[in-house]
C-alpha positions as CSV (number, residue, x, y, z in Angstrom):
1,X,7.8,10.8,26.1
2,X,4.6,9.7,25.9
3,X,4.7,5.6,24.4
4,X,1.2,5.2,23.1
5,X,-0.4,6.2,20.0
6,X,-3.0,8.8,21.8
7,X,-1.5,11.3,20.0
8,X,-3.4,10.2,16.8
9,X,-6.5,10.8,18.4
10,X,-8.5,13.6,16.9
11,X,-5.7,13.7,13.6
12,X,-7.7,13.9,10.0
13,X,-6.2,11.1,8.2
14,X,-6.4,10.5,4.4
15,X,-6.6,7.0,3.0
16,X,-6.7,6.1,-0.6
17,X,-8.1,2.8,-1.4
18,X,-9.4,2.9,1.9
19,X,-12.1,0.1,1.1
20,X,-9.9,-2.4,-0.3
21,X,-8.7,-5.2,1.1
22,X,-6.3,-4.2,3.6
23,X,-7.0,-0.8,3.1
24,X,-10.2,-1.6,5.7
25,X,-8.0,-2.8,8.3
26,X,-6.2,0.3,8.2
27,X,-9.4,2.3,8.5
28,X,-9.5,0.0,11.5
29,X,-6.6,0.9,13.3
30,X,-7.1,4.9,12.8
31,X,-10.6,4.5,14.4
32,X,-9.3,2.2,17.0
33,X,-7.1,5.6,18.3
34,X,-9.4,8.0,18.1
35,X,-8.6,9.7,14.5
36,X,-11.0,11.4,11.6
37,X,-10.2,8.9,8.6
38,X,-11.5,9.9,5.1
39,X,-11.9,7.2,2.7
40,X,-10.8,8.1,-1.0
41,X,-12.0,5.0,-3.3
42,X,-13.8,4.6,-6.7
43,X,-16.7,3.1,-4.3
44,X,-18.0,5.3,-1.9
45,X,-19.3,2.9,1.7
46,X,-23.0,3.9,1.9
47,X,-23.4,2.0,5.1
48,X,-20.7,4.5,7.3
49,X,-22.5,5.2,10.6
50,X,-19.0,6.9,12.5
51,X,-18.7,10.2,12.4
52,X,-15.2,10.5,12.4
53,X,-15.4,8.6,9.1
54,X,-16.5,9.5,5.3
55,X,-16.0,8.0,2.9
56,X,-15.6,10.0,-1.0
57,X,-15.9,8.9,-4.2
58,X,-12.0,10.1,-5.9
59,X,-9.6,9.2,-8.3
60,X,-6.0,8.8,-7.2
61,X,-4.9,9.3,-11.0
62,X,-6.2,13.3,-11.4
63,X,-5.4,15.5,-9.6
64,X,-8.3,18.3,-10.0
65,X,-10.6,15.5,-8.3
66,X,-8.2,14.7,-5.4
67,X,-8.7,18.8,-4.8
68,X,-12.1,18.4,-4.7
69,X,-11.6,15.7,-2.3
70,X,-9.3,17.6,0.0
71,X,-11.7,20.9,-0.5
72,X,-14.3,19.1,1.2
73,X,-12.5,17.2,3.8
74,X,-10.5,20.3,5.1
75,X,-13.8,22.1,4.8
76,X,-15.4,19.7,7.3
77,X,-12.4,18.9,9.9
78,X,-9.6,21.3,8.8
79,X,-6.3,20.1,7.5
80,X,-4.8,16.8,7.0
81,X,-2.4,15.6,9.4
82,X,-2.2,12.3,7.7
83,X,-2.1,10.2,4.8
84,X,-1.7,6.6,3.5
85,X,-1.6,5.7,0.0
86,X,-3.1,2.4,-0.2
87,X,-4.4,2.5,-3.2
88,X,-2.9,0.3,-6.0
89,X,-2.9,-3.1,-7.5
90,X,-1.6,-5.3,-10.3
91,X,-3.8,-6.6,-13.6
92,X,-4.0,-9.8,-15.4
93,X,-2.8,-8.0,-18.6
94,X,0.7,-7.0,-17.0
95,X,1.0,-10.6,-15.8
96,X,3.1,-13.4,-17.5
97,X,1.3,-16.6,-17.6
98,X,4.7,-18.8,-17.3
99,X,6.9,-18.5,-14.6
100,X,10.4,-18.5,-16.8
101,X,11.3,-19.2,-20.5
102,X,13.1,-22.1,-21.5
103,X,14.5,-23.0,-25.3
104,X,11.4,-25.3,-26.0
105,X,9.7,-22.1,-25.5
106,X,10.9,-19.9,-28.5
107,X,8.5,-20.6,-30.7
108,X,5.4,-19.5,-28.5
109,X,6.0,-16.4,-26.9
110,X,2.6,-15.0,-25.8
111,X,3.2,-16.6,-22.6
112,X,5.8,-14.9,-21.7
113,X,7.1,-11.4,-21.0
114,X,7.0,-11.0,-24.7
115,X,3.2,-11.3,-25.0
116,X,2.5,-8.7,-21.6
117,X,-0.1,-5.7,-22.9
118,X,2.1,-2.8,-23.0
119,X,-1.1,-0.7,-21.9
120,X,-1.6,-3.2,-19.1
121,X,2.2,-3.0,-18.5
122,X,1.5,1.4,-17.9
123,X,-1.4,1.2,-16.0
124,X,-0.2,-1.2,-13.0
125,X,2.9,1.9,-12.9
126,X,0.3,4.5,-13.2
127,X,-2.0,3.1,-10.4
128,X,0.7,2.4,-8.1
129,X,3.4,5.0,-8.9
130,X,1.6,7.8,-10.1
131,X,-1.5,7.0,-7.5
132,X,1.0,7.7,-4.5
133,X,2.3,10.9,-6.0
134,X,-0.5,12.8,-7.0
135,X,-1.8,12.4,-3.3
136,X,1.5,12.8,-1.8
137,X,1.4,16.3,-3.5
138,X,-2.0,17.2,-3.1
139,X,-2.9,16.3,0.6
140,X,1.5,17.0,1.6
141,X,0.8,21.0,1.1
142,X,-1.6,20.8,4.4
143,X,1.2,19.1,6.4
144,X,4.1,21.3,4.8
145,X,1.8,24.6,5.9
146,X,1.5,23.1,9.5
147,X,5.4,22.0,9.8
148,X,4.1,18.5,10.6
149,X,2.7,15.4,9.4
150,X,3.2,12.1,8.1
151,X,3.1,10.2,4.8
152,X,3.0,6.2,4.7
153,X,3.6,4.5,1.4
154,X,2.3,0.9,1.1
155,X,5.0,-1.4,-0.8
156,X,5.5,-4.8,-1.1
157,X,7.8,-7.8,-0.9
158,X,7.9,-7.6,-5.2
159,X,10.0,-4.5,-4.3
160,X,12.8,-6.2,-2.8
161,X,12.8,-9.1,-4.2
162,X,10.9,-9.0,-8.1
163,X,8.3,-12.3,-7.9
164,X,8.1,-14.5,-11.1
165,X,4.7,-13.6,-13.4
166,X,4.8,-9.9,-12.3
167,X,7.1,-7.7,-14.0
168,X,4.8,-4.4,-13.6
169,X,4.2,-4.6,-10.3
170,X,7.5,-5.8,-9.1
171,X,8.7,-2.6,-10.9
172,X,6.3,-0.1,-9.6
173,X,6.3,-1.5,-6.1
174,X,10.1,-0.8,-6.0
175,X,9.6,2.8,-7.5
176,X,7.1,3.4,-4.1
177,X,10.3,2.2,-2.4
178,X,12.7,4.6,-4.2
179,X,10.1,7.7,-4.2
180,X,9.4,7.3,-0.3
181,X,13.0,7.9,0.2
182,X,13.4,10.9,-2.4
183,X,10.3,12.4,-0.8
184,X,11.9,11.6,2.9
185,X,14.4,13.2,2.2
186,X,12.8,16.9,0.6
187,X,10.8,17.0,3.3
188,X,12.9,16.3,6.2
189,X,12.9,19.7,7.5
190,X,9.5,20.5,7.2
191,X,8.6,18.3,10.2
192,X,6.9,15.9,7.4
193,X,7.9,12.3,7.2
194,X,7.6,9.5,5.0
195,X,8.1,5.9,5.1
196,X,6.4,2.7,4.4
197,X,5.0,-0.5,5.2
198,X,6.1,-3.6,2.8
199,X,3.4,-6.3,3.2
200,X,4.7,-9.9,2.9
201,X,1.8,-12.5,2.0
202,X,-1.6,-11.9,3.8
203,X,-4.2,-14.7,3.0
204,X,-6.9,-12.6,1.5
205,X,-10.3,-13.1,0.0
206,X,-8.6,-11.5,-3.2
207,X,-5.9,-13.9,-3.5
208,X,-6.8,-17.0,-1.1
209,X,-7.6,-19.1,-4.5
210,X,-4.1,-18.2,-6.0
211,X,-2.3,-19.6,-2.7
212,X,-4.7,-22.2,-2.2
213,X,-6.9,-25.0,-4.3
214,X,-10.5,-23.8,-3.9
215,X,-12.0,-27.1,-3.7
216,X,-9.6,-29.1,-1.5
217,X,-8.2,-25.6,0.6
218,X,-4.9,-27.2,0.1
219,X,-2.0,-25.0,-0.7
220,X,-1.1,-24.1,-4.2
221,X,2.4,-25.1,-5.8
222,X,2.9,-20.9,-5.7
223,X,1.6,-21.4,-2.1
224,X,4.0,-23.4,-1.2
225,X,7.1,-21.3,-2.9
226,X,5.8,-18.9,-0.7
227,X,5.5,-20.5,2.5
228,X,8.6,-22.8,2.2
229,X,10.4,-18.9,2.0
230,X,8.8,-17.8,5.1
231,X,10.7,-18.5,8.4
232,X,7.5,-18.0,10.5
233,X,5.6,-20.4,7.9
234,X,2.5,-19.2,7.6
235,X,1.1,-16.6,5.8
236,X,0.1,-12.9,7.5
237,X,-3.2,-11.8,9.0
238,X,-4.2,-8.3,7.6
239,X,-4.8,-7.1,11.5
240,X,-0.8,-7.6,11.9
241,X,-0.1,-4.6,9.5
242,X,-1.9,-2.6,12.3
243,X,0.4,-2.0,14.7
244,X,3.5,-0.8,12.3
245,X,1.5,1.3,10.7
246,X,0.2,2.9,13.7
247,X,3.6,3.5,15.1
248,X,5.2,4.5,11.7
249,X,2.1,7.9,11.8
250,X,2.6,8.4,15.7
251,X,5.3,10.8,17.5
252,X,6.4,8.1,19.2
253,X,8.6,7.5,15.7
254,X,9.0,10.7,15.4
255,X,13.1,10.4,14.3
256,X,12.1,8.3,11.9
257,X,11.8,8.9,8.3
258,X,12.6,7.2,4.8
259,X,12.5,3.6,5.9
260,X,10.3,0.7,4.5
261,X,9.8,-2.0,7.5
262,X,8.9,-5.4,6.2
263,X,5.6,-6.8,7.6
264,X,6.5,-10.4,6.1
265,X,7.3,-13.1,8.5
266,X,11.4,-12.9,8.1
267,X,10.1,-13.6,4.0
268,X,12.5,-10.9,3.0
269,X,15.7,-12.0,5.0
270,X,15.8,-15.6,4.2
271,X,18.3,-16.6,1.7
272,X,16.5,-19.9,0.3
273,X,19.5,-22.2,2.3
């Protein structure tokens, strides 16, 4: 058995919110082996020079645009081997501004889970749910057709373990958890997998000001929460999702299907004590 990832080279690979924030990284790590990555985002990155990359303007909630999308990639380097669904994300109107609700509370509930935007509330499901299905069934018939392939779902540590503030996204990270086993499953004998990655807390330019004070670049109370539950104590570098993701799309996992590792620095097997 061959134990590196040179089988990727020369795959056509499939990212969704490929210029996010660790959506790049993953872009990365396909280039790094070799493999033709095409970027689906609302953005499209005017300054690609690679020509194993492009990068498409798409919409991961209709589905008559990800056809376009697929028309023109298999059109240009045949059919898709791989794909990651990276796109998703949480909102500010699905998000609680308290942590938890205590009786001097009853009287002002907007706050709370009782003041959440219902429409807010659907569209973090429908991005993050909805915008891995559609996808999954729209770039899955190339791999179904060619009896191989794989799919990687990216969840998250809400999934296991629901974080205060974040109802929606807790929710609709554990449905990507529950959905990549279903699809694992249907598809196992089609030579198609599916599994995931769960991210645990990566200090990001999109959320370094939530885990730590801007001005001072100490840590935040929800910063430390965070790291006094991490055995490693730290918080993740977005280059240390490579490598799992990488051998979750190679052969050499092959016999495995349905699982969702943890990326997370022991986060999601400490008990608190």
């Amino acid at each position: 058995m061959n134990l590196s990832f040179n089988d990727l080279n020369g795959k056509v690979c499939v990212i969704t919110g490929g210029n996010g924030v660790l959506g790049k990284y993953f872009v990365d790590a396909l280039e790094s082996v070799g493999a033709k990555v095409a970027i689906l985002d609302r953005i499209v990155d005017e300054n690609i020079s690679n020509e194993n990359i492009i990068s498409l303007k798409s919409d991961v909630l209709d589905k008559n645009v990800l056809l376009e999308s697929k028309k023109i990639i298999n059109e240009k380097w045949g059919p898709v081997d791989i794909l990651i669904n990276a796109a998703g994300g949480n909102s500010p109107k699905a998000t609680t501004k308290i942590e938890a609700l205590s009786g001097d509370d009853s009287d002002n509930l907007d706050n709370s889970f009782f003041g959440i935007d219902t429409d807010g509330f659907k569209f973090v499901f429908d991005l993050n749910i909805i915008g891995t299905v559609l996808p999954s069934m729209v770039f899955g018939t190339d791999m179904v057709k060619q009896k191989k392939g794989a799919i990687l779902n990216i969840s998250s540590m809400n999934a296991f373990k629901p974080l205060t503030k974040i109802p929606a996204y807790s929710g609709a990270k554990c449905a990507i958890n529950n959905f990549t086993e279903w699809l694992a499953v249907h598809l196992a004998k089609t030579g198609v997998r599916v599994n995931a990655i769960a991210p645990g807390f990566f200090l990001t330019n999109q959320n370094r000001f939530l885990l730590t004070d801007e001005k001072t670049g100490e840590l935040t109370e929800r910063g430390h929460k965070i790291l006094n539950n991490t055995p490693m104590g730290r918080f993740g570098e977005p280059e240390e999702l490579q490598g799992s993701l990488l051998f979750l799309l190679s052969d050499v996992s092959k016999f495995i299907t349905g699982v969702i590792i943890p990326v997370d620095g022991g986060f999601n097997a400490f008990s608190g004590v």
